[in-house]
N, C-alpha and C positions, 0 to 999 in steps of 0.2 A: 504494500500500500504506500502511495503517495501522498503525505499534506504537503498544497501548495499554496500559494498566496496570501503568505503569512509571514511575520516578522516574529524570528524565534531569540528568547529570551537565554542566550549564552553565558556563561559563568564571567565572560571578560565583556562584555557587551550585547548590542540588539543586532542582530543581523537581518536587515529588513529587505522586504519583497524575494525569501526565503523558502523551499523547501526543505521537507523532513521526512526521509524514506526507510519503512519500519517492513522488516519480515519478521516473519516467528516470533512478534512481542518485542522486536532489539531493534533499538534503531541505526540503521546500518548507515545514514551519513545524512549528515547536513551542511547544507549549499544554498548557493545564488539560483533562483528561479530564472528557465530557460522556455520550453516552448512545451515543458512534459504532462503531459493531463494528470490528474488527482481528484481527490478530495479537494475542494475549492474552500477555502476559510473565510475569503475574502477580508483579509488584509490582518486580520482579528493578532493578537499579540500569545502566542505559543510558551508558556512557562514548565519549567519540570513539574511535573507535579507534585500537590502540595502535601506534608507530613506535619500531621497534628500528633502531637506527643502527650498533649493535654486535653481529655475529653472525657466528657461521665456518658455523656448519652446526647438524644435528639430525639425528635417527633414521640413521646412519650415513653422511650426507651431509656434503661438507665444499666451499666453494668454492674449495677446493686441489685438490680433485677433476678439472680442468679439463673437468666432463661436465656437459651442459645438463640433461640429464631430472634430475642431481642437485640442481641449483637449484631446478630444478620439483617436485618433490618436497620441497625446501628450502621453499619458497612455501606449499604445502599442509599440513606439518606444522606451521609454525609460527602458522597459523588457533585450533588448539587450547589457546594460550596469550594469546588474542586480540590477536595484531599481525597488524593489515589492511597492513602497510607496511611494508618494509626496507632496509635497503642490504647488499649481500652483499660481507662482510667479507676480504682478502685477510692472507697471512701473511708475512715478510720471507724470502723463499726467492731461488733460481738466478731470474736476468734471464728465461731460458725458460718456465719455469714460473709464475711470474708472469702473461707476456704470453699462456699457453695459459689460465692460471684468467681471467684476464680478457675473452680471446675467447669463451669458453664463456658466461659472465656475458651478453654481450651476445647472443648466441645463443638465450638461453633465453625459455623462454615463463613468466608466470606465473600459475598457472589458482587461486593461493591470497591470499597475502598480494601485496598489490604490490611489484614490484621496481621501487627506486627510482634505482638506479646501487650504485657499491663507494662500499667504506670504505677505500681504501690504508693500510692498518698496517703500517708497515715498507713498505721496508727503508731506508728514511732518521733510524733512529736511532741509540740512543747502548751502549751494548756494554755499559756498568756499570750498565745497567737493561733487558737485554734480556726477561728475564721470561721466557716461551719461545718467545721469537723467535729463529732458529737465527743465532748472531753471525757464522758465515762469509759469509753472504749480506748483513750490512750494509755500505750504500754510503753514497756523499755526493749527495745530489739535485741532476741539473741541467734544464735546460728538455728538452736531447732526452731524456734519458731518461723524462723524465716525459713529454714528445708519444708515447714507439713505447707505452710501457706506455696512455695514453688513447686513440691511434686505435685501440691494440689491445680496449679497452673501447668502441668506438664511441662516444667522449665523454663519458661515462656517467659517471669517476671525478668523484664528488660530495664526500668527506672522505678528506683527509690526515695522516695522525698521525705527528708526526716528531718529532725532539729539534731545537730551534732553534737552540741552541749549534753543532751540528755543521755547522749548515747555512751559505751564504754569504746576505745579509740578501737577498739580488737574490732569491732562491728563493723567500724567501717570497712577497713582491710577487709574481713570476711566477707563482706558482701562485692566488694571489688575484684577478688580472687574468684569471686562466683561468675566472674563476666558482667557483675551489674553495674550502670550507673546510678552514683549515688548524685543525689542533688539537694543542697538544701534550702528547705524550707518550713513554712509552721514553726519559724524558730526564732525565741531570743539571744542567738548568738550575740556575743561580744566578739571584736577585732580577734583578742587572743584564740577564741573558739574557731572562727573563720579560717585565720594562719595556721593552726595546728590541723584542721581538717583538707586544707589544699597541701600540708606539707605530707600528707597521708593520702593524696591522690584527686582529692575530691574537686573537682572544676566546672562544678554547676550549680544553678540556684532558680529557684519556681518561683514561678510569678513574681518577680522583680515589685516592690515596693509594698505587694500584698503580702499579710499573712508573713512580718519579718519586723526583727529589730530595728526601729528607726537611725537614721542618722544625727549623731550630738559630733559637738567641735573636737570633746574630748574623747569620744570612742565612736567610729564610724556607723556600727552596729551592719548588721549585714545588709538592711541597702546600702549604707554606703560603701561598704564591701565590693557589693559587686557592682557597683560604678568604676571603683576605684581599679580592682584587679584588671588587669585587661585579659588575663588567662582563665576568669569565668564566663563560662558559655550563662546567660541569663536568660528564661523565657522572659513574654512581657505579654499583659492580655493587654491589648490595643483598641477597645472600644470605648473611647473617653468616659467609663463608670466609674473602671478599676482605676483609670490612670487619666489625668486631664491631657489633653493635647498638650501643652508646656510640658508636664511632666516626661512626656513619650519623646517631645523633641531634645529634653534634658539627657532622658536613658541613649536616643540615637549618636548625639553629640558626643557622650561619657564613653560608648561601645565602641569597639574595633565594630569591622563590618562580617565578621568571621565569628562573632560572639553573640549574636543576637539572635535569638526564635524566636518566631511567632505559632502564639497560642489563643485557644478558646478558653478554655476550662468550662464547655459546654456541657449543662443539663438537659434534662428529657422538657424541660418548659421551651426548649426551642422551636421555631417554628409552627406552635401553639398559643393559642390565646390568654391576655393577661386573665392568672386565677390563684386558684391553691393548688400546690403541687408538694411533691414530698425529694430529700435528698438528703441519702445518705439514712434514712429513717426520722429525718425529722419534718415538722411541716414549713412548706416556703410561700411565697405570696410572691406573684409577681404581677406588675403595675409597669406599664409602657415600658415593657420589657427587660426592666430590670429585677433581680432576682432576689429575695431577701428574707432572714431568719425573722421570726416573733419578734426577734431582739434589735432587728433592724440593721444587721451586720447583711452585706449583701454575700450573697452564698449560689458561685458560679457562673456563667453568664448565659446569655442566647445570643452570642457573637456567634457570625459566620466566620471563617476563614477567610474568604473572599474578599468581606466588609474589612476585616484588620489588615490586609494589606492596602486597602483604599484608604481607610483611616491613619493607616503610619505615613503614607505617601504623604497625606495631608497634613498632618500636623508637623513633618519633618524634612529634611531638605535630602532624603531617600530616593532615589530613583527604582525604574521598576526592576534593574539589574541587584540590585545591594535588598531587594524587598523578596525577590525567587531567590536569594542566599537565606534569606532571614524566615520563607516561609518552605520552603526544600531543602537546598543545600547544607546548611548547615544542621538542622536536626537530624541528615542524613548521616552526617561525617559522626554526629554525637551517639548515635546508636552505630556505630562502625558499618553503615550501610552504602557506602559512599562510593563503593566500589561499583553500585548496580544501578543506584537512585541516587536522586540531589540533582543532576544538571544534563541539558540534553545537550549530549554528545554521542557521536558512536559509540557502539558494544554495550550502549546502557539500556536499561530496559525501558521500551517505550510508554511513560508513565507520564501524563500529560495533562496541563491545565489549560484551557482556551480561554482567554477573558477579552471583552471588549474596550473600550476605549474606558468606561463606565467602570471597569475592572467588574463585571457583573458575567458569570460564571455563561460561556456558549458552549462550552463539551468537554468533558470530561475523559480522560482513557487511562486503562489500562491494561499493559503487556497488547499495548498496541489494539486494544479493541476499544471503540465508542459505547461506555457504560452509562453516559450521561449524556443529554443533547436538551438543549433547552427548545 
């Protein structure tokens, strides 16, 4: 198959009025558009496709749910925001329910976006920044617990977000010897907490300025950690609730361009009407689509992917080359996937965002087939 007439979004730049020629799901080269028939795009802007690392659920689906067709249908909806790729997101709840949302996770099939393994959030964090993570259910991480919770995933737990402070330092190691990354977050780290946990491997951190130790003059606390680090990869949810516009142009100016993910930390209220909804087993309210505990702590989003690369574009002086880093590439290289996914070039797997000028999602693919078409 041929896409032609399109401007494809390359790792070093835009290569416009463009072909992109995919067999067996791989795309075998990209070039200047000559006279060769195809698939017509008509002009539309071609990105790797998109890797959400942070996600609970969509369209009333939640991976607390512990139900496989809910995943699968988690896979499929989330084509329409163009992420070819996920990790299905856990919440800090009961040890049981945990290891039920994680067998299912392995269980499922996914006939939409790829499923790449879970995101463990919680329950290994910090209580003074639980966010809405239910505090009765946090614990203190040890190796068994974290072996019944991954054989109960079938290996699959790929990111762990935990408070480092709470943790014993052996944990972390242990879980990084497992292949996992660790990321932190839900946590009152101090400076000293932060530098002891990157001098032990750790080089990531959730949801930037959410759910973490503020910054003070005399101890940065882990935002300002991971402004400051240039060697933490940091998510950032990009719908001006979590983060104001200033703040996201603050994070893009502070980031290398190799440091930055973009994330949802979408719930099942997505794409559904403001009401009462539940997450994580607690109840939530949402109101013009923002999402919120009893407490009035906002708890997750109904961000597309799509919208947060329009909304980082906007609020920061980002282009859409540094935006398919920050919403592919680089979550690609963070899960060691980087070799298959993250940027279209050849030998890579054809895994494909279409958006329009509007960044408003025209087709989805993937391993080279149209899974999504508006």
């Amino acid at each position: 198959m041929i896409l032609t007439n399109l401007d494809a979004v390359l790792e070093d730049g835009v290569l416009e009025d463009a072909v992109i020629e995919i067999d067996d799901g791989i795309i075998r080269d990209v070039r200047k558009r000559t006279n060769e028939a195809g698939v017509d795009l008509k002009g539309a802007r071609v990105l790797p496709g998109f890797i959400d690392t942070h996600v609970h659920g969509t369209d009333d689906d939640d991976a607390m749910d512990a139900d496989p067709e809910g995943i699968a249908r988690i896979s499929r909806n989330l084509l329409k925001e163009g992420t070819t790729a996920f990790l299905s997101t856990t919440m800090t709840m009961a040890e049981q329910d945990i290891l039920a949302a994680l067998s299912a996770i392995h269980q499922a099939e996914a006939p939409g976006a790829r499923l790449l393994g879970v995101h463990l959030e919680g329950p290994f964090i910090n209580e003074a920044y639980k966010g809405a993570q239910n505090p009765e259910y946090i614990v203190k991480g040890t190796p068994e617990l974290f072996d019944r919770l991954n054989d109960a995933a079938g290996g699959r737990i790929r990111l762990v977000t935990l408070a480092p402070e709470k943790q014993d330092p052996s944990f972390l190691d242990y879980l990084q010897k497992a292949g996992v990354v660790v990321s932190m977050g839900h946590s009152d780290a101090k400076m000293a907490d932060v530098k002891e946990a990157m001098e032990r491997g750790v080089k990531r951190v959730t949801h930037c300025y959410n759910g973490m130790s503020k910054f003070h003059h005399r101890d940065l606390g882990l935002t300002g950690m991971a402004l400051y680090e240039d060697e933490l990869m940091a998510e950032v949810i990009a719908d001006r609730i979590h983060t104001s516009a200033e703040a996201l142009d603050f994070f893009a100016k502070n980031k290398p361009l190799d440091q930055i993910t973009l994330v949802t930390d979408a719930i099942r209220a997505k794409n559904l009407p403001d009401g009462q909804y539940t997450l994580g087993g607690q109840p939530i309210h949402v109101k013009d689509g923002v999402s919120r505990l009893e407490s009035g702590s906002i708890a997750g989003s109904t961000l597309h992917l799509n919208r947060a690369v329009r909304i980082m574009n906007e609020s920061t002086r980002l282009d859409i080359v540094a935006l398919a880093r920050a919403a592919s590439t680089n979550p690609a290289r963070t899960l060691g996937i980087d070799d298959r996914h993250g940027t279209i070039e050849a030998g890579k797997a054809a895994d494909l965002t279409v958006l329009d000028a509007d960044f408003d999602v025209v087709a989805t693919l993937v391993d080279g087939e149209f899974r999504y078409q508006r």
